[in-house]
N, C-alpha and C positions, 0 to 999 in steps of 0.2 A: 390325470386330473390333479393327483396333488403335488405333481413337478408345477402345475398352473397356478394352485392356490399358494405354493409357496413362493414363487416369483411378484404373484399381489402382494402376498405378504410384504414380502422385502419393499418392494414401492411403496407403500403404504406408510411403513416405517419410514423409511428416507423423507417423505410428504410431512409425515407427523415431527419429527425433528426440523427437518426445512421450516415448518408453521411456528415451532418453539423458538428458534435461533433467528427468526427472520428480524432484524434490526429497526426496519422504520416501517413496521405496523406493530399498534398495541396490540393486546389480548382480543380486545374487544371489537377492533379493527382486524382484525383478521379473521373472529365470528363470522359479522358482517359480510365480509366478503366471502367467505365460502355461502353464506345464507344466499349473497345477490348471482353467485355462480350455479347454486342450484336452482334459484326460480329460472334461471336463463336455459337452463339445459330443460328442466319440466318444461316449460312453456311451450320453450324450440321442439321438443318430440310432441308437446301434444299439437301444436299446428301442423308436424309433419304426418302425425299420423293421422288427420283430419285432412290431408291433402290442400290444406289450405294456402302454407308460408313454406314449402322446402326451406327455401332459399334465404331464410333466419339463422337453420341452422347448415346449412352448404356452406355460408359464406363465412362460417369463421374457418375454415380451411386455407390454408397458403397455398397456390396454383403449383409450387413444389415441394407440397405433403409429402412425406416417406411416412408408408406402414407397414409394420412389423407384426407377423401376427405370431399365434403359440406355437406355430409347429418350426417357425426360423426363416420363413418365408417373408420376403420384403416387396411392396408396391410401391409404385413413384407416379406422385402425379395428383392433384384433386380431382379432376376430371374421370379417372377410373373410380374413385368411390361417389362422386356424382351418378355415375351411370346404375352403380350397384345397388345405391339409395332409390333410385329411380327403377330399376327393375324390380324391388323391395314393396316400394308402393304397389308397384302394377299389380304385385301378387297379394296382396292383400296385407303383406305383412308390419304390424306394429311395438313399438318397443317402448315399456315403459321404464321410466326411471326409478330406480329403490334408496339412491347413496349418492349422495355426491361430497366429495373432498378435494378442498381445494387451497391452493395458494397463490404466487402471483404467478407463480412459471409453470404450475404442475398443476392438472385437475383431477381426479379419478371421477370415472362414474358408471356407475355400477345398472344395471338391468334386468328385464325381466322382457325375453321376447315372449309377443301373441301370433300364433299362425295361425290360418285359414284352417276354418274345418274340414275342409276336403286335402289339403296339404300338413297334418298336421307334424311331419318330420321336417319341412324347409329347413329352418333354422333350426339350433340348440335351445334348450330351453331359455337359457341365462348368459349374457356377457357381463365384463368389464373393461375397460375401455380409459387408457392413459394416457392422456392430452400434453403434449408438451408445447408454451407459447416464446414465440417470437417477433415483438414488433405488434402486440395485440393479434395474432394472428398461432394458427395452432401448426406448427411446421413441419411434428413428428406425433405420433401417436401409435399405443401399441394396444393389443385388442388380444383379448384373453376372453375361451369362450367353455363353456359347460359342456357335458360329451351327450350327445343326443340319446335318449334313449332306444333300446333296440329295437325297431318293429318285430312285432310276430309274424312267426313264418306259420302258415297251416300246413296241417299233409300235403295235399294238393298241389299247392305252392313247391314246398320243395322236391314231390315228385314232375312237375313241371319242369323245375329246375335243373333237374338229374339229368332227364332225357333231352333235356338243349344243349347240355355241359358233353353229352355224349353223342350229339349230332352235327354240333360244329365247334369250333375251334374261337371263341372272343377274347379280346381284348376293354377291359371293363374300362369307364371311366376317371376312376382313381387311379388306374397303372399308364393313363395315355398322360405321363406326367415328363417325358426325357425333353430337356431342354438344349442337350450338346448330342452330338450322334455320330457312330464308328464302333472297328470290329472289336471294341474294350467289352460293347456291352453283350448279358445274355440275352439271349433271345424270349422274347416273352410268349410267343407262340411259336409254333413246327406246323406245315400246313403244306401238301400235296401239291402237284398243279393241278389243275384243278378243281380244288376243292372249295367250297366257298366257307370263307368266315367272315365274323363281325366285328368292327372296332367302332368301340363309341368313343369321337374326340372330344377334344374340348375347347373352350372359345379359345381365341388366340390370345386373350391380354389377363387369363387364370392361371398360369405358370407361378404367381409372384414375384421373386426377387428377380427372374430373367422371362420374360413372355416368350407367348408361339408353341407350346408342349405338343409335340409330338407322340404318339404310339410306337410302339416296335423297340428290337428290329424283330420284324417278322422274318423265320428262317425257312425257305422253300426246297423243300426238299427235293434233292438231284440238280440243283444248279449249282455248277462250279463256276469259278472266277474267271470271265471273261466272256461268260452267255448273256442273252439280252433278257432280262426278266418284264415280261409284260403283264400290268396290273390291269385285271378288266372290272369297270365299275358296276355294279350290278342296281348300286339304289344311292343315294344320299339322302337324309331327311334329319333336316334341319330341325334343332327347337324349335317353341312355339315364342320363341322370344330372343331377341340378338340385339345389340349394338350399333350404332354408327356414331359418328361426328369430326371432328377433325382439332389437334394440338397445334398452338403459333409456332411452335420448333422443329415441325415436319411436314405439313404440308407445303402444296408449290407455292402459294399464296402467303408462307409465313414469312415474317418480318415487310412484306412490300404495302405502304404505305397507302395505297389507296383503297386499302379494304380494312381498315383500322378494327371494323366490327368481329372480324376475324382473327385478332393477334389475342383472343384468350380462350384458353379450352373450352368446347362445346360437346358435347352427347345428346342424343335422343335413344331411345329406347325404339327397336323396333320388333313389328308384332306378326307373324307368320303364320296364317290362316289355309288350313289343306284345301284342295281343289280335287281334278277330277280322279288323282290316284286314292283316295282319301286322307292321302297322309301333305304334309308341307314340301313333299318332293317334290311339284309340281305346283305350291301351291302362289299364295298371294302377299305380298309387304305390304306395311303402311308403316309412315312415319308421320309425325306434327311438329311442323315449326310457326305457321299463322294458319297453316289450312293443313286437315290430310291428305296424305299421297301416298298414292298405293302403286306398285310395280309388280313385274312377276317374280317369281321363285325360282330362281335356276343354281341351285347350291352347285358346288364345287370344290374339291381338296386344295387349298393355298400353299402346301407344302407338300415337297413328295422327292422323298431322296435315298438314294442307297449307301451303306457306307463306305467311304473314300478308300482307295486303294492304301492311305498312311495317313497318321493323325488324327486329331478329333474338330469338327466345324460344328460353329454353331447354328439353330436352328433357324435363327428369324435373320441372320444377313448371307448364308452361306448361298452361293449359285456357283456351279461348276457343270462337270462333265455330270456328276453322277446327281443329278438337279438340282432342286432346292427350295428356296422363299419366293417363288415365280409368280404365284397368283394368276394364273392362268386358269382361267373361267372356261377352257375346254376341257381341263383333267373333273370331266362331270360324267354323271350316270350313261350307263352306253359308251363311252371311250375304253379306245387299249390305250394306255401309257406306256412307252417301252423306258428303259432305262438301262445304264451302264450298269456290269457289275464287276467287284474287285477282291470279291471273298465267297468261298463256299457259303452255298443256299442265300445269295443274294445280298438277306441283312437290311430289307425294306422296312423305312420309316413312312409313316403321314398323318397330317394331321392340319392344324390352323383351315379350317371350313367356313364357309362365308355363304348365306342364304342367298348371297346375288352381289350383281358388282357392275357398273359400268366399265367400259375400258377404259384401262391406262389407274384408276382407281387412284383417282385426280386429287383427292384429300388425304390420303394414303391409308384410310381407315376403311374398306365396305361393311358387306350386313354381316357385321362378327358374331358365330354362333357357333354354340355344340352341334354337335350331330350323331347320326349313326350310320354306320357306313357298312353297304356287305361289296364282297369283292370275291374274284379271286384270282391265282396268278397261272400263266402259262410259262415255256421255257424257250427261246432259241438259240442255239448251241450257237457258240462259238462265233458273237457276232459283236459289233461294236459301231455305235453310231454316233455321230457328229452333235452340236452345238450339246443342249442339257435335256430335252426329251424328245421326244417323238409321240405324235395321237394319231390314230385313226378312229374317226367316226365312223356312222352309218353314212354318210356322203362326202364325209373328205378326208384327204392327209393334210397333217399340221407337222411345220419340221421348227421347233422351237429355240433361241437362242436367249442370250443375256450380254448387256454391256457388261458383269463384271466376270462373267466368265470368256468374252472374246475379247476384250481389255477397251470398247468402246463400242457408242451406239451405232457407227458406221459399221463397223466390224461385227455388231450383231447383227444387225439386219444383211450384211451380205453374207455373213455366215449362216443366216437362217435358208435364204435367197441359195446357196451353193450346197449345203446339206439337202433342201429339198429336191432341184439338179440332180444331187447323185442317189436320191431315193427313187425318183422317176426312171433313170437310166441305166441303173445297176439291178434294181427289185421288179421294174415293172416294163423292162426294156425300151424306153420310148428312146430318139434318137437327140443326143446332145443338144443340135441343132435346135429341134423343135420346141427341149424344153424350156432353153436360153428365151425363142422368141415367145413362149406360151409368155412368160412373165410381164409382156410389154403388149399384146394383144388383146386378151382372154380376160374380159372383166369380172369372170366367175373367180380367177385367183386371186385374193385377196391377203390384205398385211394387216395381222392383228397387235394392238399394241396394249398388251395383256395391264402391264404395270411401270408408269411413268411417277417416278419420286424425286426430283431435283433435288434437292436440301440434301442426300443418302446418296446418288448417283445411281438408284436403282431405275432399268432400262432392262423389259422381256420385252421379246416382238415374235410372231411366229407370222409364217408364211404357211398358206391354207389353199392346195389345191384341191378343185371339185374332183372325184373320181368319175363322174361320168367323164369326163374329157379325157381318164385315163386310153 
């Protein structure tokens, strides 16, 4: 806290001399205008915190905002702190103003959060928050925040606590934080096959300065380098609240000219209501854009990889042998995933979860949310398989591939197309033959095309045979 207070400090001071030294405002004129910068800031919080005018204060933002916040962590982009003001509202929470300094390039403005009484840790008590303008518009901004106070723990509580720390094996939310992944890092859990444990992710675009954070590596005890580690999913359960929308510099639709209403960031907040598990595992979305729409819940891990036989790959572009940034909406509850490994005890990462997704995830944002995840891993010695995963469901095999892991979309698909081939005829003995023409007959086998992003050149496809027809 007072590395924080001393860094205001310092801005403060530079503001305060900036205000003295500034040339073409008077004394009096430069009052004034910190006086008309803080009714702008009062006003804009209290319409936002009345749900009235967001979009007063959203729009003094520049569409490529960078923020810095205390811990050295960086965001890019207006449209992420749109989303975060807006999941902000949903949960009741408001923020009032204490301070405001300002001048023509620089604003401070100081705060006082209110949280919900049933939430009362959300937020920290108190921010501040350093504006910097370009072009009438705020281009950078850095955000310094109070340290929440501790919750009390009761007996109870942490005897509760005790015997789950000694019944299974988690991975907390703050530690699902790895952004790049390989055999540099330690291992943040040790875990049996077996055995089941819990990792709670986190959305994909909460990493800060690099999105996507990952958990792990989780290290599974008795696999050596060159066994197939397969993850079985035992539950996902999504937030009660996620993300969607789509940026003019990623989607397929960005920059083409006939959807003009789409070339500036959008977000919606979406909202995750349980069903018949009682939890969101299973349960219901809705979003608003002029009416709401509601879908179902079929969460899924968007990321899922082991460390690479050499080097370090990053988390949100890497796809290869040992998986990746796939978005494959079949690595969901009930799946085995298998995967490549290239070091003692495997070294499994996962993470970037999605409440639900149509195929191909045509905007290249779905329903972005935290989760929780129980799993556990099993071992097959001594085995290695084709394109970047492998699934088996309760009714079928999925043999997975990627255009930047086969070095194009034709190459993926017939690499998916040829790896499934030799999973049918090597694993499950069927004859060549039959399984060359099952793919041309057999309308139960189907081509899934998990995640299509033109702008990026990202291309997963998986080929999906029923096992009855095994």
């Amino acid at each position: 806290m007072g590395t924080v207070k001393s860094r205001l400090h310092q801005v403060k001071v530079k503001l305060a001399e900036a205000l003295l030294k500034t040339a073409d405002l008077a004394h009096d004129e430069a009052g004034r205008f910190t006086e008309t910068q803080a009714r702008y800031f009062r006003a804009a919080f209290e319409d936002f915190n009345r749900k009235q005018n967001p979009e007063m204060f959203t729009s003094a933002f520049a569409d490529d905002l960078v923020e810095v916040f205390s811990d050295g962590s960086v965001r890019r982009g207006s449209a992420l702190l749109v989303a975060e003001l807006e999941g902000d509202l949903e949960a009741g929470i408001k923020l009032h103003p204490t301070n405001v300094l300002a001048s023509k390039e620089v604003t401070v403005v100081e705060g006082d959060f209110e949280n919900p009484s049933d939430d009362a840790f959300h937020c920290p008590p108190a921010t501040s928050m350093v504006f910097f303008y370009r072009d009438g518009q705020i281009h950078r901004s850095s955000r310094y925040f109070t340290l929440r106070p501790e919750k009390r723990s009761t007996p109870e509580k942490e005897e509760r606590q005790v015997t789950e720390q000694m019944q299974e094996a988690k991975i907390p939310r703050e530690e699902a934080a790895a952004t790049e992944f390989g055999a540099h890092l330690e291992p943040q859990i040790r875990v049996k096959p077996g055995e089941s444990f819990v990792v709670e992710t986190r959305d994909a675009f909460s990493g800060g300065k690099y999105p996507n954070p990952l958990a792990g590596p989780i290290y599974v005890e008795g696999i050596e380098a060159g066994d197939l580690l397969v993850l079985e999913i035992e539950d996902i359960i999504p937030g009660e609240r996620g993300w969607t929308g789509f940026l003019p510099t990623l989607s397929n639709l960005a920059r083409n000219s006939e959807f003009l209403e789409l070339q500036q960031p959008y977000t919606r907040v979406t909202h995750h209501s349980p069903c018949p598990s009682g939890t969101t595992s299973d349960g219901t979305g809705t979003f608003a854009v002029t009416r709401e729409v509601s879908y179902p819940l079929r969460p899924f891990l968007g990321t899922i990889v082991t460390a690479p036989e050499r080097g370090v790959e990053n988390t949100l572009t890497s796809q290869g042998p040992w998986g990746g940034n796939i978005d494959c909406r079949d690595v969901r509850k009930g799946s085995r995933v298998m995967l490549n490994t290239y070091h003692d005890g495997g070294l499994l990462f996962f993470g970037g979860a999605n409440a639900a997704q149509a195929d191909s995830e045509y905007t290249a944002i779905a329903d972005e949310t935290a989760a929780e995840v129980r799993a556990r891993c099993r071992v097959i010695e001594q085995k290695r398989i084709p394109g970047v995963v492998r699934i088996e469901t309760s009714e079928s095999l999925i043999q997975v591939d990627s255009a930047k892991n086969a070095g194009s979309m034709e190459r993926a698909l017939n690499g998916a197309s040829i790896g499934m081939m030799r999973w049918l005829t090597e694993d499950h003995g069927m004859d060549t033959k039959e399984s060359y023409l099952q793919f041309s007959v057999n309308p139960d086998v189907r081509i899934n095309t998990y995640q299509f992003i033109g702008p990026v050149g990202a291309y997963v496809v998986g080929v999906e045979f029923p096992k009855k027809c095994l």
